[in-house]
C-alpha positions in Angstrom: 0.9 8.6 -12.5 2.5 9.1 -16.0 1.8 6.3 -18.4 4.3 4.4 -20.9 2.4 4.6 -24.2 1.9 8.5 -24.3 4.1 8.9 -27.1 4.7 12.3 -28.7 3.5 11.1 -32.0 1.3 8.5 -33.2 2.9 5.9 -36.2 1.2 3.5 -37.9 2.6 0.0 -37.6 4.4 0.4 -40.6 6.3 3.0 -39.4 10.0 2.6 -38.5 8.8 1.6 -35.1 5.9 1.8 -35.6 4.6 -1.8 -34.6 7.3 -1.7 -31.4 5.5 1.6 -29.9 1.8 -0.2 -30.9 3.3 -2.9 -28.6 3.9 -0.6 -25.8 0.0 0.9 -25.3 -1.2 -1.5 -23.0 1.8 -1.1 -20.6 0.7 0.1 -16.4 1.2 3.3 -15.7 4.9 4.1 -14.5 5.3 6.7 -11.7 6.6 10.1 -13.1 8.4 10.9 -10.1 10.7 7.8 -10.5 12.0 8.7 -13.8 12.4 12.1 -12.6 14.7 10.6 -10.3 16.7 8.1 -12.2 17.5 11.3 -14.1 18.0 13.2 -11.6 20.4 10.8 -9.5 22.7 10.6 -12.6 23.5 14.5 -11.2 26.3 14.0 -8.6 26.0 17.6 -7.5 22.2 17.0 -6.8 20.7 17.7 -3.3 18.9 15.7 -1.1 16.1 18.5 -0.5 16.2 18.4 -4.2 15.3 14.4 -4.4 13.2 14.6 -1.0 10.9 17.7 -2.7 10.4 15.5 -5.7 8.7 12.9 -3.6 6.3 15.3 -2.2 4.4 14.6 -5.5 4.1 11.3 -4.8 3.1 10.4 -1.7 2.7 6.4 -2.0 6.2 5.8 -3.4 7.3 8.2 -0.4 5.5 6.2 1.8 7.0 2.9 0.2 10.6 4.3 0.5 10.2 4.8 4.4 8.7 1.3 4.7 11.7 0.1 2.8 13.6 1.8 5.0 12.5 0.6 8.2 12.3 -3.2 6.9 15.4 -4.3 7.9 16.6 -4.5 4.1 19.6 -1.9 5.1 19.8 -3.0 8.8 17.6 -1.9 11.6 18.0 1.2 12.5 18.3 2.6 15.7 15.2 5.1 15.6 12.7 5.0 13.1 13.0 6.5 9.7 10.2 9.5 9.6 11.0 11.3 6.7 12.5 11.2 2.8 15.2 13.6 3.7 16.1 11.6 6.8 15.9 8.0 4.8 18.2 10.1 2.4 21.0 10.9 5.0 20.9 7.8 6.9 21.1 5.3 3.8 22.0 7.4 0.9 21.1 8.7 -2.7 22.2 5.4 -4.0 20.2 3.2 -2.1 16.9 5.3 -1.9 17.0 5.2 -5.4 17.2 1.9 -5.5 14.3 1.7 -3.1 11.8 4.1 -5.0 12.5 2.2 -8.5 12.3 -0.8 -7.4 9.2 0.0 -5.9 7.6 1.8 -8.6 8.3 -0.8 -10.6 6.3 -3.2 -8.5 3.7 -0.4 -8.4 3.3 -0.5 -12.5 2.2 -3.7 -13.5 -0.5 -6.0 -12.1 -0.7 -9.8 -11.1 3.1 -10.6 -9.9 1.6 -13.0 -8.0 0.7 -15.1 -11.6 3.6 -17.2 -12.1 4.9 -15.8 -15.6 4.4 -12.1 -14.0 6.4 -13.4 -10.6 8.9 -14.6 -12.5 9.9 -12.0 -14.6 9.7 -9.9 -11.4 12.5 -12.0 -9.5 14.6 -12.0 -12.5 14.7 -8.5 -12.7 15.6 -7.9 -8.8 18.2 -10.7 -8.8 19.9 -9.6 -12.7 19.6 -6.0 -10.7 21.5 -7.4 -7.7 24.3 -9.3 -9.4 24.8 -6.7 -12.1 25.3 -4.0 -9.6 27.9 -6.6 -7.4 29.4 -7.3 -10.8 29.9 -3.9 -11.8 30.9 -1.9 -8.5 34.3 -1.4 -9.2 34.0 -0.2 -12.7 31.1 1.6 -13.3 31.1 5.2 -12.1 27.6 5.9 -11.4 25.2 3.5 -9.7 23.5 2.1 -13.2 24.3 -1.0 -12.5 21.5 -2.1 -10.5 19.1 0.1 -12.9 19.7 -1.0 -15.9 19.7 -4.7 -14.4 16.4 -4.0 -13.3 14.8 -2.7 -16.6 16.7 -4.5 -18.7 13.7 -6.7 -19.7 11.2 -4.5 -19.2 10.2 -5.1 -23.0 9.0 -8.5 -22.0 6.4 -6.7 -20.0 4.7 -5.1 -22.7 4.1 -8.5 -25.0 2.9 -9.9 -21.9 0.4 -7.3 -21.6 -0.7 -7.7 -24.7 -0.7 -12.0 -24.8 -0.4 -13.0 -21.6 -1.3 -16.4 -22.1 0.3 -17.0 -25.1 3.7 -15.3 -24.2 4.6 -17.4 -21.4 4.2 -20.4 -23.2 6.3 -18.9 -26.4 9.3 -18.3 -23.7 8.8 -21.8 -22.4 8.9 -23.4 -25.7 11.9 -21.4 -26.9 13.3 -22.2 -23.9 12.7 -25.6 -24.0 13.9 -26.0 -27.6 16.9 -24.0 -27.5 15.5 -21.5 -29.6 16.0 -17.8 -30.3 13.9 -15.8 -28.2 14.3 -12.8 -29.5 13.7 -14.5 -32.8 10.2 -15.9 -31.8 9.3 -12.6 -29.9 10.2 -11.1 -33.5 8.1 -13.4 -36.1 5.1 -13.6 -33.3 4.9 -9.3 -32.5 7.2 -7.4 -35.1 9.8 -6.2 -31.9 11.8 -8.7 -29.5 11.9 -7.4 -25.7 15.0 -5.9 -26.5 14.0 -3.5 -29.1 11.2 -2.4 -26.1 13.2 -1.9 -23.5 15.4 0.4 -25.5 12.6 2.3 -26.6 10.9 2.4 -23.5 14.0 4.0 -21.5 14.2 6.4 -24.8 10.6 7.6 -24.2 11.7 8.3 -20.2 14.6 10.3 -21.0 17.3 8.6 -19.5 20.6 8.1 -20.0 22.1 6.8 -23.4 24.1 4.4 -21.2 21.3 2.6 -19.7 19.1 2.6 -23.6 22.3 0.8 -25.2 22.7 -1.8 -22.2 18.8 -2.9 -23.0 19.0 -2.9 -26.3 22.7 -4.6 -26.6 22.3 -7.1 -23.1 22.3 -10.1 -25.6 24.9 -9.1 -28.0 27.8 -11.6 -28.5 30.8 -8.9 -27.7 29.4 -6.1 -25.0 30.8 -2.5 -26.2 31.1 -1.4 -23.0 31.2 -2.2 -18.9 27.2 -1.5 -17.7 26.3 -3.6 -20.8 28.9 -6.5 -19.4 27.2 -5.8 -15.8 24.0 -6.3 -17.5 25.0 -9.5 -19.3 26.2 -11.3 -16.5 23.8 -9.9 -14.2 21.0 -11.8 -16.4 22.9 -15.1 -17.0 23.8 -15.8 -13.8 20.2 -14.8 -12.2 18.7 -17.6 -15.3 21.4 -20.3 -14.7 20.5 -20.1 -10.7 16.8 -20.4 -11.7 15.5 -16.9 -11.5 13.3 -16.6 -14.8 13.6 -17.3 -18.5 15.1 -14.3 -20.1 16.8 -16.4 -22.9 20.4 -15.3 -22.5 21.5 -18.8 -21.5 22.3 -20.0 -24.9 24.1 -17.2 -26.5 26.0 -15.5 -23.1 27.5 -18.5 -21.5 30.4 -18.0 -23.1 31.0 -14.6 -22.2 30.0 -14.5 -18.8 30.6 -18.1 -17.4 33.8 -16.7 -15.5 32.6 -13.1 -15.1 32.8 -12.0 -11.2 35.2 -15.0 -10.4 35.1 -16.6 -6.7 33.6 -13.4 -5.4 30.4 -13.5 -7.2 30.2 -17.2 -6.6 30.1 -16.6 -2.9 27.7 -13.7 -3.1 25.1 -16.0 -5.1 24.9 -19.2 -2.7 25.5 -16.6 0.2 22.9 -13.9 0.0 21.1 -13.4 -3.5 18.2 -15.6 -2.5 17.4 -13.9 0.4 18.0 -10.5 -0.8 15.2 -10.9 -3.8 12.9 -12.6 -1.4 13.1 -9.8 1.0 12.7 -6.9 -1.7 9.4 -9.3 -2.9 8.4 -9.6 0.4 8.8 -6.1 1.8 6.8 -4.7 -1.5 3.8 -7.0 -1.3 
């Protein structure tokens, strides 16, 4: 397992930075095969021998991926899945990808059953699920669901390093109406947003999926994966999946993003999907 706070240089705190990558040292361990793949998925002409060999280093997320695959998430299927490659050609790149992030990410960081930890955990899989439904039609490659994912993966690391004291700074913030990021900012040096840009820096992946992290609050998104992102994240909060603090600054933007569709696909199915992802990875 590779882990997020090997950095290639050291910096004081008063470094540019400096405090935000002193934050990141007590973050789990991250599986080195599932960045390998997020990269390597963004590679349309990339094989599935190519993604099943890569699993062959890690053989619990390759076990993880064929239980996903046999739990029903993506149907029953007629004979069981066996293999990678065969979980590869019966329910594709995209979704295997899916399936081994998602699953690493449950992997990297303890006590999602403590109910700041499980929260932030559903609010991930649900802003995943809506920004990849939001997105589908305009984003080329399948980032939506990623970057929905770790867009808030910065929280994790100030939770590491208070976890009492963290989940009762989102609560107040949240119960004032105050600036999240601004509290996160004045208690640690960094806001979550700052962290999850850096931490998808540090992994190598795409530029795309940095600026959607670091820009998922901003009043006017630059671009359609940050816009996935931003409504991906409102609408999981508004519904009651976590406290991300996007309420008061994105309704606005994202009240009306999705239209009817979306509507339907949240009182329809979102519910059950991130209850079956928790379920199927405990």
């Amino acid at each position: 397992m590779g882990n997020l706070n090997t950095q290639p240089q050291i910096l004081s705190p008063a470094a540019p930075g400096g405090r935000a990558r002193q934050l990141l040292k007590r973050l789990p361990p991250f599986s080195p095969i599932a960045i390998k793949l997020m990269v390597m998925v963004s590679d349309e002409d990339v094989s599935f021998k190519e993604v099943a060999k890569l699993f062959a280093a890690d053989p619990v997320l390759a076990g993880q991926v064929l239980q996903l695959a046999n739990s029903g998430m993506f149907g029953r299927q007629v004979t069981p899945v066996q293999s990678v490659l065969h979980a590869i050609a019966i329910l594709g790149l995209k979704n295997i990808s899916r399936i081994a992030l998602t699953a690493a990410l449950a992997n990297g960081f303890p006590a999602r059953t403590a109910p700041w930890a499980r929260s932030w955990w559903r609010h991930s899989i649900a802003s995943a699920l809506i920004a990849d439904h939001t997105g589908r039609l305009e984003l080329h490659l399948d980032f939506g669901y990623t970057a929905g994912l770790l867009h808030t993966i910065g929280q994790l690391a100030l939770f590491q390093n208070a976890p009492e004291e963290y989940p009762k700074l989102i609560e107040e913030a949240h119960s004032s109406g105050a600036d999240i990021l601004e509290r996160e900012t004045r208690r640690f040096g960094a806001d979550h947003l700052e962290l999850s840009s850096l931490i998808l820096a540090n992994w190598g992946l795409p530029q795309a999926l940095q600026q959607a992290a670091s820009a998922s609050h901003a009043s006017q998104p630059a671009d359609p994966l940050t816009a996935a992102v931003q409504a991906g994240c409102w609408y999981a909060e508004s519904v009651g999946f976590g406290q991300c603090g996007c309420i008061p600054d994105l309704q606005e933007n994202v009240s009306g993003h999705g239209g009817e569709s979306l509507d339907k696909y949240l009182l329809d199915v979102l519910t059950i999907e991130v209850n079956r992802i928790e379920c199927s990875l405990h």
